[in-house]
Structure formats: structure tokens, C-alpha cells
N, C-alpha and C positions, 0 to 999 in steps of 0.2 A: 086193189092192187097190193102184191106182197113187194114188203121194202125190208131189207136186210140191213139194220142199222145197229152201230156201238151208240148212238144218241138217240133222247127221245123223239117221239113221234110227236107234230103239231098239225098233221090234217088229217080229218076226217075220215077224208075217203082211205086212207095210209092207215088209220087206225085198225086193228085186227082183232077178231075172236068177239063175240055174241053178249059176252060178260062186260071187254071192255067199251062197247059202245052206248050200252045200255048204263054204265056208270057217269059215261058222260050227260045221259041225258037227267040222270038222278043227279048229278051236279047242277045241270040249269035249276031242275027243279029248288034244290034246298038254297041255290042263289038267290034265288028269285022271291024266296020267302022269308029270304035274312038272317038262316038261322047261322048258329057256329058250325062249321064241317070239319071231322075230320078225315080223310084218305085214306083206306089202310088198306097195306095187302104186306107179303112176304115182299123182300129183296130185289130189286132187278123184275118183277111183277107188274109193273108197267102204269104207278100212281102219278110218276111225273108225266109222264106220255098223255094218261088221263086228262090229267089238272091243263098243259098247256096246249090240249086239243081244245077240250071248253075254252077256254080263253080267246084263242086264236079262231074257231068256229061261231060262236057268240059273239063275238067283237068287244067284252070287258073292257073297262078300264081297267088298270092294276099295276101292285109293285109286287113282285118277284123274290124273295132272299132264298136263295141255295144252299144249307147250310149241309148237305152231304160232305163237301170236301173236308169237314170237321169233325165226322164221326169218329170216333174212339181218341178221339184228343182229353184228356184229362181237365182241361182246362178251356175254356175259350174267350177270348176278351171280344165285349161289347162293339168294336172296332171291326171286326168282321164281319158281323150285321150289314152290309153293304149291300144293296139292291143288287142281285145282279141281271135286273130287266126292269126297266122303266117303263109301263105298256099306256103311255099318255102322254102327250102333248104339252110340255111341262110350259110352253108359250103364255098358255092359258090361265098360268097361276098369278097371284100376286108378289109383287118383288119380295115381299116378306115368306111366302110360302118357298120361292125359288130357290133363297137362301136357306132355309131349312132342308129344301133336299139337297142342294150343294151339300153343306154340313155334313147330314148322316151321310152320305154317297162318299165324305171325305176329300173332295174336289175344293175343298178350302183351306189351305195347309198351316196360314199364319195363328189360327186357332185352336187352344188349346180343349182338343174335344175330349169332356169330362164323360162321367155316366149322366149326370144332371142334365149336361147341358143336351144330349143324347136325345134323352127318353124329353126333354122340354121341344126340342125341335121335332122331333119324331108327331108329338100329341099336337101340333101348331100345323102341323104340315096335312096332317091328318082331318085336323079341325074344318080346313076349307076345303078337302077333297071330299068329305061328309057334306059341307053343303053346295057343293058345284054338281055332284052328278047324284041321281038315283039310287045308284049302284055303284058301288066300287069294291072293289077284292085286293087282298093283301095275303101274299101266301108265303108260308114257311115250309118248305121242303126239307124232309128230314126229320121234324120238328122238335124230336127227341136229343136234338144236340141243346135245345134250349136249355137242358138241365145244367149246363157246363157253363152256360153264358156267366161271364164274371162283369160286375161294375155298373149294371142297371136289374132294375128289377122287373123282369119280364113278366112274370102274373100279373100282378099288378097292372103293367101297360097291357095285357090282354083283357084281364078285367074291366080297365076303362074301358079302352074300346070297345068292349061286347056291352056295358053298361050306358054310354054317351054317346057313339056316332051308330045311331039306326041307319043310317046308308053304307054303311062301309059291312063288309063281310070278310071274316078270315077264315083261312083256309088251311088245317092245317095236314101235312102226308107226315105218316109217319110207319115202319115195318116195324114195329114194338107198338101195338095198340094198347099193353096194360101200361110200358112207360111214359105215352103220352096222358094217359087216365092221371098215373102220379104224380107227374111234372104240374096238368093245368091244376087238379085238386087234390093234391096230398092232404092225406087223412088227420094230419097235423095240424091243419089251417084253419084257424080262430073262424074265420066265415068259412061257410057252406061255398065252393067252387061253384065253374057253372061246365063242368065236365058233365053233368048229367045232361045238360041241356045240347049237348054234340049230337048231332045230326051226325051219322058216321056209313062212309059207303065204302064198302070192301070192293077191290078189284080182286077179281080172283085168276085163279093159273087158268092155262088150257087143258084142254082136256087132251086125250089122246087123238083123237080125229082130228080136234083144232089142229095140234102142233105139226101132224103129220101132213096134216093137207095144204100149211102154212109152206112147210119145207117142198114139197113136190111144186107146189105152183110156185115159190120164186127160183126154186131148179128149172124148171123147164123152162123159165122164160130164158133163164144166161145159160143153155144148153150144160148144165152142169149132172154129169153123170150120177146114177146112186141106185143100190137099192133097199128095198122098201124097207126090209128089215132094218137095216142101220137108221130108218127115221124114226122107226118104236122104241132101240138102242134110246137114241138122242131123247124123245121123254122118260120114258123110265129113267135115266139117269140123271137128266134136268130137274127131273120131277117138275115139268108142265110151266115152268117159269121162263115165260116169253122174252125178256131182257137176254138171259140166256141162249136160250134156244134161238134169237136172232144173230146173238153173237157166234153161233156155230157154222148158222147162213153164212154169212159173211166171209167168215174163216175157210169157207168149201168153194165162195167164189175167188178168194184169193187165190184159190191153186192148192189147199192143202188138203190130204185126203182124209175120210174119216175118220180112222185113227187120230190123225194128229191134230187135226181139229176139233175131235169131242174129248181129248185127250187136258188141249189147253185150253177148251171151254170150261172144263170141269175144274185145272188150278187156280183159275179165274173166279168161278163159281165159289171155292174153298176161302181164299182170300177176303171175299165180299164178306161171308157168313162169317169168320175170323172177327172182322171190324163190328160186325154188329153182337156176335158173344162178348166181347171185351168192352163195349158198352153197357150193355147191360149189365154185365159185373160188375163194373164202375158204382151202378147204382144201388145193385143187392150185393152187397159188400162181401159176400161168402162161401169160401172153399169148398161148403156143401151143394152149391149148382153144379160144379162141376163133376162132382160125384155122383150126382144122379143122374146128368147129363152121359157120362161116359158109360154110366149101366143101363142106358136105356140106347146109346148109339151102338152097343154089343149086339143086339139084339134086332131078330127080322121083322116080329110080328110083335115086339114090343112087350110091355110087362104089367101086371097087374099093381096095387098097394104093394098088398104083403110083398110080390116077390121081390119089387123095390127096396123096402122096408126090411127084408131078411137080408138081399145082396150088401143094402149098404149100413148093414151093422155088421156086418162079418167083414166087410171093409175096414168098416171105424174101429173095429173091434171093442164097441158098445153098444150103447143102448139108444134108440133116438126118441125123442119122443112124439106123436102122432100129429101135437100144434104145429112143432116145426117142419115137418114132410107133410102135412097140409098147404103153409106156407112157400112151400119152396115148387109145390106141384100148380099151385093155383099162381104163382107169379108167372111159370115158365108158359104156363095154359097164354094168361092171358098176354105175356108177350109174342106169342103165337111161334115160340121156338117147338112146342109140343102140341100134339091133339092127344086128343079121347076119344079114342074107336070101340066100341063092344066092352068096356069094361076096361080095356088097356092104356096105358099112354107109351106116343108113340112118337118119334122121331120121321116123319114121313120123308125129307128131302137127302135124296144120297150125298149131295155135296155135307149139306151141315153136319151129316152125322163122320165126316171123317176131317171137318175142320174142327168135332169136337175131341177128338181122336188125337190133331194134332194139339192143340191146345192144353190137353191132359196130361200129354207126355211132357209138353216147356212145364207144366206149374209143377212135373214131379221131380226135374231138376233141379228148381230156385231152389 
């Protein structure tokens, strides 16, 4: 059954495309085997719809953090870690465990919640849900905001957990798959991470059959007019990103026509990719992404080294040197802002390449 939704999907049968159903069931699997996961696909891609179909199809225990509403915040306090889904019977716990999710959930107001006392209630809360069930899941959506989290030490409390509670499994989604790699094991870090040890499952886009045949069959059920052409329009322009291209459903059932519904899917679309470039720059601290980012959104079929390496010295009007366009090509790769096709790297998504467009133009004002 096609469902037209701004929110994610949590049943099964409502789940869509061949890629994402098959992730759910590679979810059971690496659950069931304990290891560390983490989620990844592009934007609006459909990781949360993923993660809380398993959950809700499977019958999990689990705790929930949302941390998207925090993307591109510079900063984030520990305080905002706040469950926002409790997928258990909190009856079940001990008064001492009870008061610990009181605490972090922040349902206790006369105390003064430290980072200490945080990550001490956090590891206490955790301790007995390690030994009450089998299995349990704790998921971070978004996960790449962890890097901002100020006032506790987040590796570290993953660390344990991945080191002391063998029943508890984390989960982590993230659309930056090299800056979740950085955040858990930064190359910095006296111990060896355990980023190697991630069980990692991609959701990927739709294809063009998928999208189109997604869009025809929830047309025809709300007799909503269309033709065919404007649903090849909507992927090519989507670039095969279901979050999206549900969001255009939607907008066609409301009454608006295609124009103006693929028109405000796409500023929608531009904005998302916005918050997630500005992210990441946060983390690679330098004006030379952006540069090669806007010489590579010029472009159709995308660019080679050299011709990279010619455009943005003739930019710079110097000389760059090969380590740092290595680096800056191999971070972009593995935050999956760029691919490698034939020799080229490329900008595949039409929205990205014109939120980096606007992007370009604000940093050539400051």
C-alpha cells in the first residue's frame, strides 16, 4: 500500500521499494547478532522509516533519541539527549532504574542535572536493562550531531556500552557516513575505536520504476490526475530520494499542481541539503570544500583530478598541493556529498547541487 507521508513510516506493509525492505530485514539480522550498526543513506532516504519499521515490526524493546532537530546547531548541550520514545514498559524497572529515566528524560526538575550526573544515570539505567531483556536497542538518529554534544563524553559512554552491556545494541543513522566513522573513532584517539567493528547498512534511493510506480499507484487510489512524464520529471529532479518524492505525493494530494508541488518539494529539498553542508563544515573547518563543491555543482557530467585541481587553482590563483585535494576529495566521497563514476566525481543530487550554489554565493558575501 502507497502512503503519502511528511513523517516516517513504522509498518511493514506501508514500507516501500525492494532496497528498503530488505534493510529492515538486515537490521533483524545484525540485531540479533549484537553487533554495533550503523544506518546510512543520503537525506530524507528513508533510515528513520527503516530503523522504526524493525522496531515496531519485531516488537524491540528500546529508547529512541532524535537528534535531527539539532542538525547544524554549533553547539549542543547534553540536556537535549532526551528520549524522545520510550519503547518499554518502564513498570518493569526498579525504583532506582525509574529515577534514572525520570533524570535523563528531565521529568525531575528540583535537580540539578550535571554531565556527571547524566552519563552516571544513563550507564545505571542501562546496567538493568542489560540484564532484564536479551535484547535491547538504543538508537541515535542523526548520530552525526553527537559531535556538538557539549558536557558529557559521548565515545566514551559508547564505548562502554559496546564494551559491558552484551544485551543492549546501538543503533546508530546517520547521512554523513565518513562523519559518523570520525565522531565514533577519530584518528586522534589514544585507543584504537571500535568504528571498525560497525555493521553498516545502507538504505539506498529508488530507482526510477520504483519512484514512478510509487507515484502512479498512490494517484490512482485518491483519483489524482498526472502524466507520466511529470513522474520521470519528479526523479530526475528528486534524484530517487523517497522522503522527498513522498513529500511531492502529498503536495499533489493537497490540490497543488505539478508545478507547484515539485517546484516546493525541491526548496524543501535545497534547505535539508543546506543543514547538512553546514554541518559538515562545522567539522572540516575549510573554505576549500566549498570550492570544490561549487566546481563540481557547475558541472553535468562532473570532473576529473586535474580538471578539479586546474579550476581551483585558477580560482585560488595558486598552487594547491595534491595531499590537500586528496583530502578534501576523500572526506567529501566518504560523507557521501559526492560519488566516483568512470574516473569523475560527481554531484549526483539536483537539489544539493544548487543548495551548494546557494551556499557559495552567502560565504562570498561575509
Amino acid at each position: 500500500m502507497v502512503t503519502f507521508s511528511d513523517r516516517p513510516i513504522t509498518r511493514l506493509e506501508d514500507l516501500y521499494g525492494e532496497g528498503h525492505r530488505s534493510a529492515v530485514e538486515k537490521l533483524r539480522e545484525a540485531v540479533d547478532k549484537g553487533y554495533f550498526i550503523a544506518v546510512l543513506g543520503a537525506r530524507r532516504v528513508g533510515k528513520t522509516s527503516v530503523v522504526k519499521t524493525f522496531l515496531n515490526h519485531y516488537g524491540y524493546k528500546f529508547l529512541y533519541f532524535d537528534l535531527s532537530p539539532y542538525m547544524g546547531l554549533r553547539a549542543v548541550s547534553f540536556q537535549y539527549l532526551i528520549p524522545a520514545e520510550i519503547g518499554f514498559n518502564e513498570k518493569v524497572l526498579s525504583s532506582e532504574a525509574q529515577l534514572s529515566l525520570a533524570l535523563i528524560s528531565l521529568r525531575i526538575k528540583k535537580v540539578k542535572l550535571t554531565g556527571e550526573v547524566f552519563q552516571a544515570n544513563m550507564l545505571s539505567l542501562l546496567r538493568e536493562l542489560n540484564n532484564k531483556y536479551n535484547r535491547f536497542v538504543i538508537v541515535f538518529d542523526e548520530a552525526q550531531v553527537l559531535a556538538f554534544v557539549k558536557g558529557i563524553n559521548y565515545r566514551g559512554l559508547l564505548q562502554f556500552i559496546h564494551n559491558n552491556y552484551r544485551n543492549i545494541v546501538v543503533i546508530l543513522t546517520g547521512s554523513m557516513p565518513g562523519l559518523l566513522e570520525k565522531i565514533i573513532s577519530p584518528i586522534s584517539a589514544e585507543e584504537p575505536g571500535f568504528a571498525r567493528y560497525i555493521e553498516e547498512i545502507h538504505v539506498p534511493r529508488w530507482s526510477r520504476e520504483e519512484t514512478v510506480n510509487f507515484l502512479k499507484e498512490g494517484f490512482k487510489n485518491k483519483n489524482v490526475s498526472f502524466r507520466e512524464e511529470e513522474l520521470y520529471e519528479v526523479y530526475e529532479e528528486l534524484s530517487g530520494i523517497p522522503g522527498f518524492i513522498s513529500y511531492y505525493g502529498l503536495l499533489r494530494l493537497r490540490g497543488l499542481k505539478h508545478e507547484e508541488a515539485l517546484a516546493k518539494t525541491e526548496n524543501y529539498a535545497i534547505s535539508q541539503w543546506e543543514n547538512d553542508l553546514k554541518t559538515f563544515l562545522k567539522v572540516y573547518n575549510s573554505p576549500l570544500y566549498i570550492d570544490v563543491l561549487s566546481i563540481l555543482a557547475k558541472t553535468l557530467t562532473g570532473a576529473t583530478w586535474s580538471e578539479i585541481e586546474d579550476e581551483l587553482e585558477r580560482k585560488l590563483g595558486r598552487p594547491i598541493s595534491k595531499s590537500t585535494l586528496h583530502r578534501i576529495l576523500v572526506n567529501l566521497l566518504k560523507a557521501g556529498i559526492i560519488q566516483k563514476q568512470r574516473g569523475k566525481y560527481i554531484i549526483i543530487d539536483r537539489s544539493l547541487k544548487k543548495a551548494v550554489n546557494k551556499l557559495d554565493i552567502s560565504t562570498k558575501h561575509l
